[in-house]
C-alpha positions in Angstrom: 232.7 75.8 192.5 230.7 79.1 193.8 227.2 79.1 191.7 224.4 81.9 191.5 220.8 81.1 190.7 218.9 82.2 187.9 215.1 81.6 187.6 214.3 80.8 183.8 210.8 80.9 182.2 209.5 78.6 179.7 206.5 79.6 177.3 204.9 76.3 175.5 201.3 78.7 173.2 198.3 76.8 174.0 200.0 74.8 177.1 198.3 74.9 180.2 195.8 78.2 179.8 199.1 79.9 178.8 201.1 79.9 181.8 204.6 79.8 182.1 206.4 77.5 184.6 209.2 78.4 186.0 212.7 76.9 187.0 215.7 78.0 189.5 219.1 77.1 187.6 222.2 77.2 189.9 225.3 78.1 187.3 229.0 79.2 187.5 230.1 82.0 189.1 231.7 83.1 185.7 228.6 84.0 184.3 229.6 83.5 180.8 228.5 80.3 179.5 227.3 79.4 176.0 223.5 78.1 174.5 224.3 74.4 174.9 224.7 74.6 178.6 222.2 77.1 179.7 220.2 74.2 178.2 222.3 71.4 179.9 221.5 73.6 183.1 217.9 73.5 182.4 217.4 69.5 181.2 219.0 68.9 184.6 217.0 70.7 186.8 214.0 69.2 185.1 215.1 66.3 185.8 215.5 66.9 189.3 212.1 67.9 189.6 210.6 65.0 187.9 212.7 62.8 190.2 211.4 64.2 193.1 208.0 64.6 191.7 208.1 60.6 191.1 209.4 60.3 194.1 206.4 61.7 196.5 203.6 60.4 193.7 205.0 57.0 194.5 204.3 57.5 198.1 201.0 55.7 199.4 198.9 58.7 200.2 198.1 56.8 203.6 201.9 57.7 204.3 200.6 61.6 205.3 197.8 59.9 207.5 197.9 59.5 211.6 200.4 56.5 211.7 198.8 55.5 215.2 196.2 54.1 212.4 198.2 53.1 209.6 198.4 49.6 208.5 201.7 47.9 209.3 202.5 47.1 205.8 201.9 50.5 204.8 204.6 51.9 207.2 206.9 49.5 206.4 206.5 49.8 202.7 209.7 51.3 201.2 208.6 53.9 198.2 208.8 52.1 194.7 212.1 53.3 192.8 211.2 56.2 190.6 212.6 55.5 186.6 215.6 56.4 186.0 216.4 59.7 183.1 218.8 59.1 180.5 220.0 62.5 181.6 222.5 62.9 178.5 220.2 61.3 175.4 217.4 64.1 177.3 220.0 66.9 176.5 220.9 66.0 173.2 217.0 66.2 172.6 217.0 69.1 174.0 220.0 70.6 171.7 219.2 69.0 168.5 215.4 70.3 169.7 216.9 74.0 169.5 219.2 73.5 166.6 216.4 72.6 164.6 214.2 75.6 165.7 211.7 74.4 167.9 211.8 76.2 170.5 213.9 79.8 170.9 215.8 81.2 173.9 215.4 84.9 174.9 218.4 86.2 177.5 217.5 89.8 178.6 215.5 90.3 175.4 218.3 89.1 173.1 217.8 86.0 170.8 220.2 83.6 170.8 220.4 81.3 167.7 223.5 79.0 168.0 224.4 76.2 170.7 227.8 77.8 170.6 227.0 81.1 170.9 228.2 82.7 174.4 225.2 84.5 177.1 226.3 86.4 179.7 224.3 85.6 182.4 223.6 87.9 185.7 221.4 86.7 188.4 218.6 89.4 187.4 218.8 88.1 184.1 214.9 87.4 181.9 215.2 84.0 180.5 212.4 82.8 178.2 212.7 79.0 176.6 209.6 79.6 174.2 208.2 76.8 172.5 207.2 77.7 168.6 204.1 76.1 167.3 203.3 75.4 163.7 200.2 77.9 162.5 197.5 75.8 161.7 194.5 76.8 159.5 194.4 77.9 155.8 
């Protein structure tokens, strides 16, 4: 199957000073998908960055010293097996997340509401995953 890459932007008010992070999705060629799996898309990538996140963290920092030096254990010492992701309970979060209003998804502007709606998606595309927060005060 021929993909294209998108880069989608998530917004979370109040997260780290305000900065948006920032993903590279790989979808079908078709371009046409609907809500649910831009947000499959986007729960898998995630997890493929926390993978690979867990991954070097669980590397002995000695590991990116001078190995003439190293302790032998330390070279030998296979990497401890990052946790695994329920990868389909995290998208049903993620769904029943957006179902229930908690966060909104922005396509070129546009405001997509239902998991079954259709996006047409073009590799120039703006995609904003904006989390809403509750207003607090009185």
């Amino acid at each position: 199957m021929t993909t294209q890459q998108l880069e989608v932007e998530t917004r979370i008010p109040g997260g780290f000073l305000g900065a948006p992070s920032r993903l590279v999705l790989e979808y079908p060629l078709e371009e046409t998908i609907n809500i649910a799996d831009l947000i499959r898309l986007k729960v898998e990538e995630e997890a493929r960055r926390l993978a690979a996140m867990q991954t070097l963290a669980q590397r002995p920092a000695e590991a990116g010293l001078g190995r003439e030096y190293q302790d032998l254990g330390v070279l030998g010492a296979p990497a401890p097996t990052p946790q695994p992701i329920d990868l389909e309970a995290e998208v049903q979060k993620a769904q029943q997340a957006f179902a229930a209003g908690r966060f909104l998804i922005l396509v070129d502007g546009q405001r997509y509401t239902q998991l079954d709606e259709p996006v047409t998606l073009k590799p120039q595309s703006a995609v904003k995953f904006v989390r809403l927060m509750p207003l607090t005060g009185g």
